[in-house]
Each structure stands twice: as C-alpha cells, then as structure tokens.
Backbone as a chain_set.jsonl record, in Angstrom:
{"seq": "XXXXXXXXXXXXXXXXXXXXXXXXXXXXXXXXXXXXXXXXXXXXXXXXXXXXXXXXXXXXXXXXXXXXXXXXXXXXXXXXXXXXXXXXXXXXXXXXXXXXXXXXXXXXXXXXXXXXXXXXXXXXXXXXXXXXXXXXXXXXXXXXXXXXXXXXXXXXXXXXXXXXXX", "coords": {"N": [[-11.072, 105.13, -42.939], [-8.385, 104.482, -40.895], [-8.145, 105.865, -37.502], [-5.474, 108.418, -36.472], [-4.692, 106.955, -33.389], [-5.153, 104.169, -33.757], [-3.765, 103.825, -35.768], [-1.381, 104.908, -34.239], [-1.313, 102.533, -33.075], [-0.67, 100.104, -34.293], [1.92, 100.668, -35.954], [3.213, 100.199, -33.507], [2.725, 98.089, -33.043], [4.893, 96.817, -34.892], [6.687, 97.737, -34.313], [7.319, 96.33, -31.783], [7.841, 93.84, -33.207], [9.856, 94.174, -34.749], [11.781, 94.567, -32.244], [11.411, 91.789, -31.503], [12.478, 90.433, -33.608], [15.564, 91.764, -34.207], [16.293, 90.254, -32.004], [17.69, 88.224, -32.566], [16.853, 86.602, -34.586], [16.983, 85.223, -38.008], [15.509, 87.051, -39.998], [16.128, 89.394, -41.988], [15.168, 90.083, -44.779], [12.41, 90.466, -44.008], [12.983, 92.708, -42.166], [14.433, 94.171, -43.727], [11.823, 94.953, -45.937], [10.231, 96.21, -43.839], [11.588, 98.522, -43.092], [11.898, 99.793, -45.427], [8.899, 100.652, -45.986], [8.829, 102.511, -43.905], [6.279, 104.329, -42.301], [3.979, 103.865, -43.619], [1.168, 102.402, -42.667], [-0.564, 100.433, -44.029], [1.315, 99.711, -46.202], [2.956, 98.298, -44.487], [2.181, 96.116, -43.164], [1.202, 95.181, -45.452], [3.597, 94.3, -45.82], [4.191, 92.303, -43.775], [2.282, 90.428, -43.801], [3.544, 89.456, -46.581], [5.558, 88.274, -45.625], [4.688, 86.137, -43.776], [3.601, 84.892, -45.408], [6.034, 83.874, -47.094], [7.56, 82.243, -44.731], [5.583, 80.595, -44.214], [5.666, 78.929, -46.673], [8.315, 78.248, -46.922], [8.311, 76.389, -44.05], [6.676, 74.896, -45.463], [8.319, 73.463, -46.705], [10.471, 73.216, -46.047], [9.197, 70.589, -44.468], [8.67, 68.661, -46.528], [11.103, 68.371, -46.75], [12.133, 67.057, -44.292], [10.063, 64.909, -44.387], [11.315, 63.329, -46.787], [14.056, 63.036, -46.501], [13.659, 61.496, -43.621], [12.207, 58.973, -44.909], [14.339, 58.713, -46.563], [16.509, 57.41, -44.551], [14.43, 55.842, -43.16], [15.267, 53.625, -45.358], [17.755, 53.102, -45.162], [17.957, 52.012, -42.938], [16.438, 49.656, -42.807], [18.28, 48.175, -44.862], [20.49, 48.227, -43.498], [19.352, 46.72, -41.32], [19.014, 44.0, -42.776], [21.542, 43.375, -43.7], [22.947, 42.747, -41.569], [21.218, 40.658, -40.491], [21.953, 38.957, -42.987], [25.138, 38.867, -42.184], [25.028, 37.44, -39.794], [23.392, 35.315, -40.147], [25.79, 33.81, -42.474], [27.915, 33.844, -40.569], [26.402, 31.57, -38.999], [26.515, 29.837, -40.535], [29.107, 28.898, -40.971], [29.715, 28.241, -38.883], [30.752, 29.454, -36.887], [31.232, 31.72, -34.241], [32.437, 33.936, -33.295], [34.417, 37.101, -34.879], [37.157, 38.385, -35.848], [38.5, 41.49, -37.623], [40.479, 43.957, -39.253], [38.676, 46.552, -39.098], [36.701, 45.875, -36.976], [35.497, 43.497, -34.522], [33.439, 40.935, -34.678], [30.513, 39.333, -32.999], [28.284, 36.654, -31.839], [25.849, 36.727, -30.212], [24.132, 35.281, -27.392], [21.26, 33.879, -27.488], [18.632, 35.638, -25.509], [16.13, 35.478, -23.046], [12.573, 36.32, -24.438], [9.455, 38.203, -24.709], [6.429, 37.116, -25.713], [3.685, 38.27, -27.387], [1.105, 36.353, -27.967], [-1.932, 35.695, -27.583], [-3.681, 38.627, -27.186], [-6.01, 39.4, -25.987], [-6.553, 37.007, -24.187], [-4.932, 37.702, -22.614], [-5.004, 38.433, -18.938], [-6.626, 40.671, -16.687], [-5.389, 41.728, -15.066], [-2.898, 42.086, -15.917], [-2.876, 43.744, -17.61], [-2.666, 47.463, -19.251], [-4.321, 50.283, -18.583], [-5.184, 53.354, -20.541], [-6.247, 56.388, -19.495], [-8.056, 59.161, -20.733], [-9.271, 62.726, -20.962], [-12.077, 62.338, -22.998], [-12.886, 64.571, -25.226], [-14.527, 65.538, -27.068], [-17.196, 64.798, -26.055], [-16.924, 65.804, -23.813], [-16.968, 68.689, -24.67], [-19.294, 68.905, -26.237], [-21.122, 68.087, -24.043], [-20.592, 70.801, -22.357], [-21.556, 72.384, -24.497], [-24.527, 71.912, -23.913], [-25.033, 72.568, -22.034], [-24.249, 71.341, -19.486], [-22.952, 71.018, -16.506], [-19.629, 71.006, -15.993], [-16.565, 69.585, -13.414], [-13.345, 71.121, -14.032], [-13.532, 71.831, -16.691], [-14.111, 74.418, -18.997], [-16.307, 75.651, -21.293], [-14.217, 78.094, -24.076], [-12.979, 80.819, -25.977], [-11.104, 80.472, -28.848], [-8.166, 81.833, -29.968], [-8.273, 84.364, -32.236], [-7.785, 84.138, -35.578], [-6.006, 84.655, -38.87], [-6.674, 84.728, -41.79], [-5.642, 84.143, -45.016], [-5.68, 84.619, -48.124], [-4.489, 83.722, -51.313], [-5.002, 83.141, -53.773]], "CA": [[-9.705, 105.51, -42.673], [-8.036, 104.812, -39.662], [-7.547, 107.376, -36.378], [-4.04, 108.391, -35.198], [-4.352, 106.134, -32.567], [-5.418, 102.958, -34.413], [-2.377, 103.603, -36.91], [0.318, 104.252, -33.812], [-1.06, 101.157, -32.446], [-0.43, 98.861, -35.214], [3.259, 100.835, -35.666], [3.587, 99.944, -32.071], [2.796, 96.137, -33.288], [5.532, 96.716, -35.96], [8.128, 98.058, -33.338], [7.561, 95.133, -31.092], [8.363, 92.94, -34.006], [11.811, 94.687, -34.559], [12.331, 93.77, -31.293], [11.706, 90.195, -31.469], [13.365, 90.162, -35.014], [17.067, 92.126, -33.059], [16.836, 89.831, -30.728], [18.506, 86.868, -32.719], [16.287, 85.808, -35.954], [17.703, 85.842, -39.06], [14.84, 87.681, -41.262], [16.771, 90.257, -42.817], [14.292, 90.6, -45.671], [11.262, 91.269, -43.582], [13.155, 93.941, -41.44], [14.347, 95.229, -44.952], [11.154, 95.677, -46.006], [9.412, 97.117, -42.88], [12.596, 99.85, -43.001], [11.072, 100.649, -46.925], [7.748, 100.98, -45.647], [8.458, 103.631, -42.914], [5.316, 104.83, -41.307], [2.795, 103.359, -44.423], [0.624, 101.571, -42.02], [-0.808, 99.262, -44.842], [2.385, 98.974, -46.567], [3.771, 97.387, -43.694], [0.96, 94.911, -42.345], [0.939, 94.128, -46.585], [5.2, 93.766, -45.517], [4.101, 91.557, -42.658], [1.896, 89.382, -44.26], [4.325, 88.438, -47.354], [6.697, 87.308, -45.213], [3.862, 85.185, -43.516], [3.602, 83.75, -46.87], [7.288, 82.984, -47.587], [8.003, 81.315, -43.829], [4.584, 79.156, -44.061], [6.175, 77.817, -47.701], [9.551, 77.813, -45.998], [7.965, 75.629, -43.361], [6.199, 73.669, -45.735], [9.415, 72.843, -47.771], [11.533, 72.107, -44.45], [8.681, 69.504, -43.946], [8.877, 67.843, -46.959], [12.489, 67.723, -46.85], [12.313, 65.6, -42.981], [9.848, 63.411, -44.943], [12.032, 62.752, -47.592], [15.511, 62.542, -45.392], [12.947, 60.504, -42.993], [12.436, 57.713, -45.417], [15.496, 57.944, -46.925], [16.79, 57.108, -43.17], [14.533, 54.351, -42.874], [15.418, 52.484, -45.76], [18.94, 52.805, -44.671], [17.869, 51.202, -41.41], [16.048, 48.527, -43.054], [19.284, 47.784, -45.689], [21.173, 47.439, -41.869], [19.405, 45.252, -40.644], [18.965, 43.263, -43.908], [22.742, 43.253, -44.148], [23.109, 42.187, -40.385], [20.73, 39.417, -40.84], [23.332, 38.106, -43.629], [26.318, 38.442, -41.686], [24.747, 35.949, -38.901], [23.225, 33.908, -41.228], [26.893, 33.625, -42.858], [28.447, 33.233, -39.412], [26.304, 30.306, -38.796], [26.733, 28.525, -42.014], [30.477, 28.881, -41.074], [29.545, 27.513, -37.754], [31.379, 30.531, -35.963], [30.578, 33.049, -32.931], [33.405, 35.757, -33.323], [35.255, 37.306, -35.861], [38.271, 39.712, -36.025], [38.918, 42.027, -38.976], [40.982, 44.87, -39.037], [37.748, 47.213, -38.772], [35.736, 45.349, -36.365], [35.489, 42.841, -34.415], [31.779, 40.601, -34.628], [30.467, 37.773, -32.003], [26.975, 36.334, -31.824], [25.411, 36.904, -28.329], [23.493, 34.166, -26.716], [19.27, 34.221, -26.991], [17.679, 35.71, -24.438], [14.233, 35.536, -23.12], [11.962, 37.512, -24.891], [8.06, 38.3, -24.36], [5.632, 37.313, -27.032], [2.05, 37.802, -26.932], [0.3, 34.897, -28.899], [-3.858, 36.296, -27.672], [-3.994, 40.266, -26.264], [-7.589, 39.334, -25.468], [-6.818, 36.217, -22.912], [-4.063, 37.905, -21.15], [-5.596, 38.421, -17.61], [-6.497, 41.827, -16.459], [-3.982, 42.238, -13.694], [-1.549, 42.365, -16.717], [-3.421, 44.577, -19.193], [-2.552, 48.817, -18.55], [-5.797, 51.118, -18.965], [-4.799, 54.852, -20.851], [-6.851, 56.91, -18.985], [-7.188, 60.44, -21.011], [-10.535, 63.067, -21.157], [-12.71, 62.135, -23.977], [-12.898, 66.19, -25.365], [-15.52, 65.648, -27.76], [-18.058, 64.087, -25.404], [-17.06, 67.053, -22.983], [-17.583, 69.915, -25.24], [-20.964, 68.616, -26.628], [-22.039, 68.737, -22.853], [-20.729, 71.681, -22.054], [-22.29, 73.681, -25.067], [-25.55, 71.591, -23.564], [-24.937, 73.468, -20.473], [-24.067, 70.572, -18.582], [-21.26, 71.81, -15.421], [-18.043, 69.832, -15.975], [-15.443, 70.376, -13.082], [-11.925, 71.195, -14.634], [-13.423, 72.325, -18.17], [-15.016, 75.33, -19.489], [-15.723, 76.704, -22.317], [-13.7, 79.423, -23.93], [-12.865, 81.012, -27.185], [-9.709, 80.596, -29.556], [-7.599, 83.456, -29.958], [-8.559, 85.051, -33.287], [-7.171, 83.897, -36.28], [-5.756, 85.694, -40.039], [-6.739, 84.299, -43.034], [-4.97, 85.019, -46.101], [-6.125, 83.797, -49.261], [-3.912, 84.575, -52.39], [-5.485, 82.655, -54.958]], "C": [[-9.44, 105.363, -41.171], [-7.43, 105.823, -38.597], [-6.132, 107.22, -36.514], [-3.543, 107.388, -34.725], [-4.202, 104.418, -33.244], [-3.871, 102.675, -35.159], [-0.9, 103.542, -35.597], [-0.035, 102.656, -33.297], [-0.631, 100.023, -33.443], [0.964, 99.383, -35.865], [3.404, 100.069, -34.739], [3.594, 98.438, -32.053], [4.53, 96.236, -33.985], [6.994, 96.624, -34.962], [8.592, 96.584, -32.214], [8.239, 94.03, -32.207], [10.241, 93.242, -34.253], [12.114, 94.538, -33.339], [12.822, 92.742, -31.271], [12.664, 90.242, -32.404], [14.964, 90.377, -34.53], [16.97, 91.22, -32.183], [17.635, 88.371, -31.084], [17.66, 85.961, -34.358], [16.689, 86.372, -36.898], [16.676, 86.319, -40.403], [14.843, 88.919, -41.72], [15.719, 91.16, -43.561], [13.27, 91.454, -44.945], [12.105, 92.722, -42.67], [13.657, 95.076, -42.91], [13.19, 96.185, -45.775], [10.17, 96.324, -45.229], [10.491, 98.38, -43.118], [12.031, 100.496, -44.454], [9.946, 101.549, -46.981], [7.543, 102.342, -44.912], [7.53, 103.845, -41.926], [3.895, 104.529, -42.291], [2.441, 102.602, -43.494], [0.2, 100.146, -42.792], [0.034, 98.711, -45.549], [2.938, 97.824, -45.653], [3.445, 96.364, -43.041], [1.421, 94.062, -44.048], [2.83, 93.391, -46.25], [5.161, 92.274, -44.793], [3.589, 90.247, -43.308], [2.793, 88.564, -45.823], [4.996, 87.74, -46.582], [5.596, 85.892, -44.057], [4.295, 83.873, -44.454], [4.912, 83.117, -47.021], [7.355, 82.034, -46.613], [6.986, 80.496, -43.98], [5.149, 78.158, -45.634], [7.806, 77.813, -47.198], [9.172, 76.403, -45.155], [7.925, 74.365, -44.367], [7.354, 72.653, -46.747], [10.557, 72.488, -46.717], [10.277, 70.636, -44.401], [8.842, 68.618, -44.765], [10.239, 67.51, -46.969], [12.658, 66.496, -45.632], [11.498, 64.6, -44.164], [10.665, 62.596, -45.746], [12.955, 61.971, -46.983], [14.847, 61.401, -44.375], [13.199, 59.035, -43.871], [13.698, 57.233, -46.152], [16.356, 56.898, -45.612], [16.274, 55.555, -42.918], [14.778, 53.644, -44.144], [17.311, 52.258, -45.726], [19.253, 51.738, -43.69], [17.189, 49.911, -41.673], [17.459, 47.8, -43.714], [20.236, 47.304, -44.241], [20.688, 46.153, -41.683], [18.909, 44.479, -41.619], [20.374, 42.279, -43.868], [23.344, 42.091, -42.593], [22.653, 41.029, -40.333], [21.5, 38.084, -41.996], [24.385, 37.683, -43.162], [26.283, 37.394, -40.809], [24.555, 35.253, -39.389], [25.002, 33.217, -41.899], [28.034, 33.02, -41.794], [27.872, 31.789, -38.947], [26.487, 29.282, -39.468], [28.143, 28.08, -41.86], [30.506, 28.517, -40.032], [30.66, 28.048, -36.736], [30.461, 31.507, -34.74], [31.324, 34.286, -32.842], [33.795, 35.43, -34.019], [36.093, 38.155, -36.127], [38.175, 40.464, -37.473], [39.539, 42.988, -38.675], [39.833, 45.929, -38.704], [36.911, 47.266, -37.89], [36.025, 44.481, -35.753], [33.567, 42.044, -34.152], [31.437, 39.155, -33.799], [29.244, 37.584, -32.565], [26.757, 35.866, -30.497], [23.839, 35.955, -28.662], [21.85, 34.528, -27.091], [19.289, 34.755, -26.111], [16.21, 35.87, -24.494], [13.443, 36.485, -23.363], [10.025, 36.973, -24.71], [7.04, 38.384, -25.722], [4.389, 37.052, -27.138], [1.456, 37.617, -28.247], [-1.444, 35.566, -29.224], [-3.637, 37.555, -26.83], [-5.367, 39.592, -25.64], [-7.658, 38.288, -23.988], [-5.707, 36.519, -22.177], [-5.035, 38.353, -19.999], [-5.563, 39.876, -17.171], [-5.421, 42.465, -15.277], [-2.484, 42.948, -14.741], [-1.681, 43.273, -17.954], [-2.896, 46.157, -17.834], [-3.807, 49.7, -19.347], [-5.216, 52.246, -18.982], [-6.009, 55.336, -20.192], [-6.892, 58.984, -19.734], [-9.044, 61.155, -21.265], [-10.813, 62.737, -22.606], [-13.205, 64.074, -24.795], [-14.072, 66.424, -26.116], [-17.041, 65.596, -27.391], [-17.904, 65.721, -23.932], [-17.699, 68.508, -23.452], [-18.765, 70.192, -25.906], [-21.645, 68.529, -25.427], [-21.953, 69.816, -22.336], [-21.706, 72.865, -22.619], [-23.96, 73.125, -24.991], [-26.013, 72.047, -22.391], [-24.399, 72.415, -19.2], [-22.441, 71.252, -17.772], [-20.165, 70.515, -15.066], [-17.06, 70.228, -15.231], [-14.269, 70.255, -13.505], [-12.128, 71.6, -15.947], [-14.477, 73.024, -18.021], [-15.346, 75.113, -20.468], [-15.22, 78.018, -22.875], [-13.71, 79.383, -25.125], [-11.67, 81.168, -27.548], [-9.326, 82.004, -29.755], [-8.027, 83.367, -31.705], [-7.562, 84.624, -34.361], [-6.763, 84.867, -37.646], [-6.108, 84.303, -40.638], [-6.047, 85.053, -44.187], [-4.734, 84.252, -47.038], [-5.374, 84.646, -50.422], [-4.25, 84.225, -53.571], [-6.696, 83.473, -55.656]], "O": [[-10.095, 105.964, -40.319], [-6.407, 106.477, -38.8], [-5.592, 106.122, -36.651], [-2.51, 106.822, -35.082], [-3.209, 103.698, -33.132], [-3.13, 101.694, -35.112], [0.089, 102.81, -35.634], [0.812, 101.772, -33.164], [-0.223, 98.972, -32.949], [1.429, 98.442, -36.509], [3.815, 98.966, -35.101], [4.246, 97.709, -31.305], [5.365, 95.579, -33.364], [7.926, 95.822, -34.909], [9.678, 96.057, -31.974], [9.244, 93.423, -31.836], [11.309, 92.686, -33.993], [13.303, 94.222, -33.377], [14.004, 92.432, -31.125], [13.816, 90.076, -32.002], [15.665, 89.37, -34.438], [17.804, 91.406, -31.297], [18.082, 87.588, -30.246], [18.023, 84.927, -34.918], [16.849, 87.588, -37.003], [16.951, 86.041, -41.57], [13.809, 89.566, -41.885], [15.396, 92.323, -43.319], [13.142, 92.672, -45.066], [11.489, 93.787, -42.716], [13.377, 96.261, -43.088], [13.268, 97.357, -46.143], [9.285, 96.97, -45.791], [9.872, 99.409, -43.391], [11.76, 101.696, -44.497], [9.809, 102.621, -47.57], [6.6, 103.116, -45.072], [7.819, 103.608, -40.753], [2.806, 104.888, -41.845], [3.358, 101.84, -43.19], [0.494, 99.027, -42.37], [-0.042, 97.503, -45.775], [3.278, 96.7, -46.022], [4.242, 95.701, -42.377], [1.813, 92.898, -44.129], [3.148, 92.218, -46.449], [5.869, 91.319, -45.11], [4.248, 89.21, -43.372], [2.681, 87.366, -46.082], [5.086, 86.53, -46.791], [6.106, 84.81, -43.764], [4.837, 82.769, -44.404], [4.968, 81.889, -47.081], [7.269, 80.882, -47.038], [7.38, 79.333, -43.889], [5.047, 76.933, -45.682], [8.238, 76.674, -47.373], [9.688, 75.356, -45.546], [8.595, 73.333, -44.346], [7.21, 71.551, -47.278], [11.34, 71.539, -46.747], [10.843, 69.551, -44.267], [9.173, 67.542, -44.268], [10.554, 66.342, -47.199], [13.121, 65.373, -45.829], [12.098, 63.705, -44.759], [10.79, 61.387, -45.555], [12.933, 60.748, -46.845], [15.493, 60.356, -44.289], [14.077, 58.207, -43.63], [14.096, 56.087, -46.363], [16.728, 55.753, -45.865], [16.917, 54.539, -42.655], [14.264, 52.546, -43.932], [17.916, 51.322, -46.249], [20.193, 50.954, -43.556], [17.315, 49.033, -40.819], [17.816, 46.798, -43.096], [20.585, 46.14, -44.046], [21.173, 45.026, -41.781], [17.866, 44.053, -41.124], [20.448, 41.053, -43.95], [23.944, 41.017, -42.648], [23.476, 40.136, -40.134], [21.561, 36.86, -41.879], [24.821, 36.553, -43.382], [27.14, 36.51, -40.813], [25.297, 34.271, -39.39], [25.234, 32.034, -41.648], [28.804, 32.084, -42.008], [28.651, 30.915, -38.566], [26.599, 28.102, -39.135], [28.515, 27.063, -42.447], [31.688, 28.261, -39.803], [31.31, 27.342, -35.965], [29.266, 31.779, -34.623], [30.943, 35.38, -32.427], [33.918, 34.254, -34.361], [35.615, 38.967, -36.919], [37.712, 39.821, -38.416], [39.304, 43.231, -37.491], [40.154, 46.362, -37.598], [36.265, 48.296, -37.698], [37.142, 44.136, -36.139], [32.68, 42.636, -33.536], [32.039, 38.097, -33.987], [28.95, 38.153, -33.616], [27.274, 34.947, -29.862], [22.977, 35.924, -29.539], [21.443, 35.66, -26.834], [20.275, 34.395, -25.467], [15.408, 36.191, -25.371], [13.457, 37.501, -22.668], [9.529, 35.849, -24.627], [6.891, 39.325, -26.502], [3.899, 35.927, -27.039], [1.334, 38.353, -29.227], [-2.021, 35.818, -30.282], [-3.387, 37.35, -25.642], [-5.306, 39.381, -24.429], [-8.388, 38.49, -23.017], [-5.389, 35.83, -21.207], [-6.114, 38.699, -20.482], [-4.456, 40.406, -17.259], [-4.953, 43.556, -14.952], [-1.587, 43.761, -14.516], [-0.933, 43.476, -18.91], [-2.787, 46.197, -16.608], [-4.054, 49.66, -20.552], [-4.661, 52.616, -17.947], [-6.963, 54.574, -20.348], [-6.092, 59.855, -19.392], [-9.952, 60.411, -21.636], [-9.894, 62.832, -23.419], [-14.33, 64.405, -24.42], [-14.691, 67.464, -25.893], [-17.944, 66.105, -28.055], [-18.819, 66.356, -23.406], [-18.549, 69.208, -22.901], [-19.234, 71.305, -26.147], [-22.83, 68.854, -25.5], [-22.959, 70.211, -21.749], [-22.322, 73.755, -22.032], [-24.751, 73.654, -25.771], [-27.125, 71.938, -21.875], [-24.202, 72.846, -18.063], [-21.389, 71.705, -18.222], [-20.034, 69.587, -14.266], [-16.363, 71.11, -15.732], [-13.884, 69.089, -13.416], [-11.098, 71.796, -16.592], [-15.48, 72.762, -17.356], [-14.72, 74.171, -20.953], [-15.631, 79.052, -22.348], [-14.191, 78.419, -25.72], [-10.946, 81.885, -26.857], [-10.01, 83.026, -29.711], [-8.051, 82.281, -32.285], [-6.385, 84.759, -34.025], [-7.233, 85.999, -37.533], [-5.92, 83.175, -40.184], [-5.917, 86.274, -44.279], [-3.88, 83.366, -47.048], [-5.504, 85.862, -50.562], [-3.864, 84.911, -54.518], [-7.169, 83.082, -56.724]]}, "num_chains": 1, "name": "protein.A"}
C-alpha cells in the first residue's frame, strides 16, 4: 500500500495534468473521468492510462488516414501530369504554342537546359558532395567498450510505460 506522500505525489501528477489539459486541449473525456475518480489514486492512473489507449489508436487512425489522403493525392498528381502530357502532345499535333479559352489561357515554353547524369561513378570528385553525419552505432559499441569519445557519452533513456491489454 502506498504512504500519504507517495499517493499526494501522484495526485500532484494528476493536478499538473489539469493544468496542461485547461490550458487549451480538447480532452474533455479524460478530465471527465479524472473529476469521477476524485482522490482514488489507482482509479485515476487506471483514468490516465485509458485515455493513453484511446489517443495512441486516435493517432494510429489519423495516420492511416494521411496515408490514405497521401496516395489518394499522389495519384491525383500523377492523373495531372498524365493529362498535361496530352494537352502538349495535342498542342503539337495541332502545331500550336498558345491557346485562349474562356478559363485559361495555355502556351508551350521553350526547352531549357537541363542536367542529366548519364555515369554517377565518372563524374569527377570536385563535383561529387560528401554527407558527413556520426556513425552512432560504431560510437556506442566503443563507448560501452570504454573507449573516450569527445562530444558523446553514454546516458540512459528516460523510463518508459508499458501497457499491454491483450
């Protein structure tokens, strides 16, 4: 059983949260059911963690929606420039460069010079760019070898929850 203290401190989590929560987020529910809870210490952690649960399947159902809306997007953007590729093609067969319509008006702009690399391998190093970024894996296998790396430690992740409902 937990002390006194243990229990106001994990209120004292709860209160900070009604903070954040008043200060502009719209989760209603969870402040509904922390206000049910009262002063149940475990009620209100078990309060805390449903609503874990709903916003991480919240999340995960905003994500599939970008993917979806994503590809719907690009095959919009492919059907463009599908459609675009017709209208020039059509303009040249008609052996035109502009075209009025009440909606629009459409030209066909000149070539310009464009850059097209034929061999990556025999361009000349003056013209190649080198990413430069720490290798992290190769660092943290020497560090936990003891080897002294300046600019990296090691440290430890902040503490995680698990919460298995299956």
């Amino acid at each position: 059983m937990p002390s006194q203290w243990q229990i106001d401190q994990a209120l004292s989590c709860v209160a900070a949260l009604r903070h954040r929560e008043a200060a502009g987020d719209d989760d209603t529910f969870l402040m509904e059911r922390i206000d049910e809870a009262e002063t149940d210490v475990f009620a209100l952690l078990r309060s805390v963690v449903l609503a874990v649960q709903e916003n991480e399947a919240l999340a995960g159902s905003v994500a599939e929606r970008i993917k979806s809306l994503t590809e719907r997007k690009d095959r919009f953007t492919r059907r463009a420039e599908s459609l675009r590729g017709t209208a020039l093609a059509m303009m040249d067969a008609l052996d035109i460069t502009k075209h009025q319509a009440a909606e629009f008006t459409i030209s066909v702009g000149k070539p310009r010079a464009g850059l097209l690399i034929t061999d990556e391998d025999a361009i000349p190093a003056e013209y190649m760019r080198v990413k430069s970024e720490p290798d992290k894996k190769k660092i943290l296998d020497d560090l936990k070898e003891g080897v002294c790396i300046t600019g990296a430690v090691l440290a430890n992740s902040m503490p995680s929850l698990t919460v298995r409902s299956k």
